[in-house]
VOPAGU-2260 file (C-alpha; in pm, 1 decimal, decimal comma):
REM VOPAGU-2260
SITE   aa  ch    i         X         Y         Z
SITE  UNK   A    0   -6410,7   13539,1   -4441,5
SITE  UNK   A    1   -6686,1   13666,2   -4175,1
SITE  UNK   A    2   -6617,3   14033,5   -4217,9
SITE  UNK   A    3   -6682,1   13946,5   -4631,2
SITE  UNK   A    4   -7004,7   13797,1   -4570,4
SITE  UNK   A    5   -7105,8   14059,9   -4280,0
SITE  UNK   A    6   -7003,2   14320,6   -4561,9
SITE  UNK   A    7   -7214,6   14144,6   -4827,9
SITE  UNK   A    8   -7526,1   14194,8   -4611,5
SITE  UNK   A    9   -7470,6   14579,5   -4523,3
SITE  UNK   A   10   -7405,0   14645,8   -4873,9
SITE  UNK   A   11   -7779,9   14486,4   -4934,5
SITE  UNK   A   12   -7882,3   14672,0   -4623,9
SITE  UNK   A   13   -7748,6   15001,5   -4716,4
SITE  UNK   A   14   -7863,2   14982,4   -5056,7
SITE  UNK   A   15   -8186,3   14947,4   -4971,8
SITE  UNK   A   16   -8187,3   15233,4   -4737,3
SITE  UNK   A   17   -8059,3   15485,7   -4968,1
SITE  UNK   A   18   -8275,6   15353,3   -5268,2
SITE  UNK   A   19   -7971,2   15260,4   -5481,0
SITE  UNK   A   20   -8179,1   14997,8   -5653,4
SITE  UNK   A   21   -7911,1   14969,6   -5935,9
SITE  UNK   A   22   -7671,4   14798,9   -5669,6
SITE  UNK   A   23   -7860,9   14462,8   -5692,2
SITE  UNK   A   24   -7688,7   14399,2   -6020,0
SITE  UNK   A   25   -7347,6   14432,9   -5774,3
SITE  UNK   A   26   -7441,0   14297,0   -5470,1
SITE  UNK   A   27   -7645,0   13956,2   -5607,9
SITE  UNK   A   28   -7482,4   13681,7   -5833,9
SITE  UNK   A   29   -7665,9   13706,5   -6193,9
SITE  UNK   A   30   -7874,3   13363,0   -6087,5
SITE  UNK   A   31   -7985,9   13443,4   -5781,3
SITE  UNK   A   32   -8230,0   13284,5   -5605,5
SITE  UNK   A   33   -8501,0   13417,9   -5363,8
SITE  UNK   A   34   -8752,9   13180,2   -5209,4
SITE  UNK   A   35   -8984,8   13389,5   -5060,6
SITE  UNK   A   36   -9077,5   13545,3   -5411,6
SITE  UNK   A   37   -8991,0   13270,0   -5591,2
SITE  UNK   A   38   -8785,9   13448,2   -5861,4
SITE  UNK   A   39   -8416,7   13451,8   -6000,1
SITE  UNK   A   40   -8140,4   13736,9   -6106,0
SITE  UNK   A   41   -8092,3   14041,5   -5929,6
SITE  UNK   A   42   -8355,4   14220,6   -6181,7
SITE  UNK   A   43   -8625,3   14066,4   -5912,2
SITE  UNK   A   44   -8468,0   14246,5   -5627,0
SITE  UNK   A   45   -8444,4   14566,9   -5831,4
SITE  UNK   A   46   -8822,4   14513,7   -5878,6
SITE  UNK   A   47   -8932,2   14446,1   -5568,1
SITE  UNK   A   48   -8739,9   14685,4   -5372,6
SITE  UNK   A   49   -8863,5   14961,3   -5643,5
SITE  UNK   A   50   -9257,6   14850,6   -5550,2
SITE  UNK   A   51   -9140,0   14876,2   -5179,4
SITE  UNK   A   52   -9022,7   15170,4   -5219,5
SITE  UNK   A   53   -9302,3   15346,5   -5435,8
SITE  UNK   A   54   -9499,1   15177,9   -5111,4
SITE  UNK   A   55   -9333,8   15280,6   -4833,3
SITE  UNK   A   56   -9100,5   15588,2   -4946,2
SITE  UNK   A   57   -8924,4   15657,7   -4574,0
SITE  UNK   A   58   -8889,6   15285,0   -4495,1
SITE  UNK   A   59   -8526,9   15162,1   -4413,8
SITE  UNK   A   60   -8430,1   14846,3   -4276,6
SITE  UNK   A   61   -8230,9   14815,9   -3947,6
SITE  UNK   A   62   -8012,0   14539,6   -3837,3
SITE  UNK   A   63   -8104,5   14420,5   -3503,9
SITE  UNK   A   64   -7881,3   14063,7   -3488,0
SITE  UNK   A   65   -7656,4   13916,4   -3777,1
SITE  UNK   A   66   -7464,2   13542,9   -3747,1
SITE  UNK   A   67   -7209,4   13392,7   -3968,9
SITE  UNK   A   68   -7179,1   13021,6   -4029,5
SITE  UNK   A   69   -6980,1   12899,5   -4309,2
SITE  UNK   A   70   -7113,5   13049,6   -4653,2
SITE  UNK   A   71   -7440,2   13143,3   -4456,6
SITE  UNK   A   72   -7566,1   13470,6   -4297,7
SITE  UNK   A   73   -7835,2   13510,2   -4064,5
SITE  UNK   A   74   -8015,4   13836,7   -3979,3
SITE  UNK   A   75   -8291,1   14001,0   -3797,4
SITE  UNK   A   76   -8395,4   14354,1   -3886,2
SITE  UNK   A   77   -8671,3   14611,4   -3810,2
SITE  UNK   A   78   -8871,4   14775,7   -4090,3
SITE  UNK   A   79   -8906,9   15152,7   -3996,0
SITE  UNK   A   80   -9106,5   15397,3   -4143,7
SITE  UNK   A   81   -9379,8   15212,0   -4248,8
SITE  UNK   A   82   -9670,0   15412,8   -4088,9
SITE  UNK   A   83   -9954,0   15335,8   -3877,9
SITE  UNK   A   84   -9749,6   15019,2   -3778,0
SITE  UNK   A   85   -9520,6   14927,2   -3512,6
SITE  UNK   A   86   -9188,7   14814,2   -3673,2
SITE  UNK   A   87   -9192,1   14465,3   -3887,9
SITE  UNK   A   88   -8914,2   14255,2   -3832,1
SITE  UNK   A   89   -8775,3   14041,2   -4090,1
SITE  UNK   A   90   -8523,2   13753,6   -4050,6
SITE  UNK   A   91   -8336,1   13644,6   -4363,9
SITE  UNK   A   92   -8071,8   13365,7   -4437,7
SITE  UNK   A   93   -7905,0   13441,7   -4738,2
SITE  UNK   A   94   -7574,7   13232,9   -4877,7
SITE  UNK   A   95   -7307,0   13448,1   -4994,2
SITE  UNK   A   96   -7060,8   13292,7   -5296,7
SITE  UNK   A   97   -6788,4   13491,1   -5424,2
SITE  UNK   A   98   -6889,8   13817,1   -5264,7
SITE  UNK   A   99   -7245,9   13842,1   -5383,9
SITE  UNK   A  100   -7530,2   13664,5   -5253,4
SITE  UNK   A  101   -7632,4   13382,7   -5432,0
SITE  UNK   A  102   -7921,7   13257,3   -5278,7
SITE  UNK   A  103   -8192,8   13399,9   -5020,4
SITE  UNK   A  104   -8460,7   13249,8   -4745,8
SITE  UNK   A  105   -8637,1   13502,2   -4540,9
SITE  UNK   A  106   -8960,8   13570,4   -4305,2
SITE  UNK   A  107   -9184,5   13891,6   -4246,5
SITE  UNK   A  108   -9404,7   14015,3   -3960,2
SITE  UNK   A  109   -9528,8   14296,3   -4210,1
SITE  UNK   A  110   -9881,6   14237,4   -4326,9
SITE  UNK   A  111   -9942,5   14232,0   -4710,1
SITE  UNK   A  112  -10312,8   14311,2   -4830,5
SITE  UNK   A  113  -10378,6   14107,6   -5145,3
């Protein structure tokens, strides 16, 4: 049960790094729930990790710590290649249900202009 939620978060992980943004529909359950953004479905993710991307072309998230407890995973990650910048680092919780995540709380060091 560990090693399927530790896989669930690479798969995010990965995807992100290699730009697959057409995973999401895999790797998140169709009502998915992200606090930070405030927004549902894995169509979100696609979204945001496309504007991320357009942003920040070489950035790729590494995983610094993960912890499993029960449904829940924990992780702390470095943004890289974001330039002019010493290296974010995010934490996210994100509960995993039937392989996918279902439902995601995270924090960023990485400045947004508005």
């Amino acid at each position: 049960m560990i090693e399927d939620l530790r896989a669930a978060a690479r798969r995010m992980y990965d995807a992100f790094n290699t730009h697959d943004h057409a995973a999401a529909a895999e790797i998140f359950t169709a009502d998915f729930y992200s606090h930070p953004m405030d927004t549902t479905g894995p169509e979100s993710v696609t979204r945001s990790w496309q504007r991320f991307h357009e942003t920040f072309p070489e950035a790729r998230v590494v995983v610094e710590d993960m912890i499993v407890e029960g449904d829940t995973v924990a992780v702390r990650t470095s943004v890289h290649g974001i330039p002019d910048t010493q290296p974010p680092t995010m934490l996210e919780m994100f509960r995993v249900r039937d392989g996918r995540i279902a439902e995601l709380w995270g924090l960023s060091s990485l400045r947004r202009d508005s």
